[in-house]
N, C-alpha and C positions, 0 to 999 in steps of 0.2 A: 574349508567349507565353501563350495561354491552357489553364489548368488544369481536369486530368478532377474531375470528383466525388471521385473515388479519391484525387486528390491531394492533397484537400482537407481529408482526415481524416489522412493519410498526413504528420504533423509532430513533430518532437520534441518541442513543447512539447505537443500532445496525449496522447502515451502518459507523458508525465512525472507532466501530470493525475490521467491515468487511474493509473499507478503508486502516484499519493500519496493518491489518493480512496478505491482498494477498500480497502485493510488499515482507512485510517481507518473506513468504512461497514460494514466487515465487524466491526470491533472495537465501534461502539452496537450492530449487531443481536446481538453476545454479552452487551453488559452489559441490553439489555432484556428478554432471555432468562432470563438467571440470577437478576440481581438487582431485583427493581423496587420494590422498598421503602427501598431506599437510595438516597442519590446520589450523580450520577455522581462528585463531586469525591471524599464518602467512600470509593465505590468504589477509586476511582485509588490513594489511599488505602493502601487497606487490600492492595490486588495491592504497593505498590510496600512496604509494611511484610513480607510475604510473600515481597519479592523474586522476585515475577512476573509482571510488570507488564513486563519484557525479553521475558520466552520467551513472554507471550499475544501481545503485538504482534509479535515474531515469527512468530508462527504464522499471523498475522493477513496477514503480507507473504507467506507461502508465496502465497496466492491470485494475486498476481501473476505466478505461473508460467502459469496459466488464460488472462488476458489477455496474456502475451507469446506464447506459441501461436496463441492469437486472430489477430493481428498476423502473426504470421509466416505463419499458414494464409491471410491476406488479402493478403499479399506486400505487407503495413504494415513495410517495415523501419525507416525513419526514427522510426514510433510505438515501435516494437518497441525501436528503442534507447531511447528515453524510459521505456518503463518498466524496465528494465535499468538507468538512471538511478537512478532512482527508487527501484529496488529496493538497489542499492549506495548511496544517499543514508540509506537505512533500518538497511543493516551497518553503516555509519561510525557511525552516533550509535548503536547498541550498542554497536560497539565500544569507543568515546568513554566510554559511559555503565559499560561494566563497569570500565573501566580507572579511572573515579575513583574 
């Protein structure tokens, strides 16, 4: 059986990718924004002495809603659960992470 174009982007392990790439890409284009005198490792740093270093990368996975629409508006569902992966891959280790 040969597969469309469509199909071909159309994977779980695709929008899982995609799921796990934006928040990270989204999270250096904030720290090269804010901070660029510092680095990155102080940075991490100084959010996770702050205790927000949880809620920035959180905010940072909201963006994932963007591309799951994306997905769904391309009738990517198989992508579309990948990032829905991806995105519950992101709650669990909050969750994990507040809970120690």
């Amino acid at each position: 059986m040969q597969r469309n174009k469509k199909d071909k982007y159309d994977l779980f392990g695709i929008g899982m990718l995609a799921g796990m790439l934006l928040p990270l890409i989204i999270f250096i284009v904030v720290y090269f924004v804010s901070e660029q005198s510092v680095s990155l490792t102080a940075y991490l740093k100084s959010l996770w002495k702050l205790h927000a270093l949880l809620k920035v990368g959180s905010l940072c996975v909201f963006a994932n809603l963007s591309i799951f629409w994306i997905y769904l508006w391309l009738k990517y569902e198989r992508a579309a659960r990948g990032v829905l992966g991806a995105t519950l891959l992101y709650a669990f280790v909050v969750l994990i992470s507040k809970a120690i």
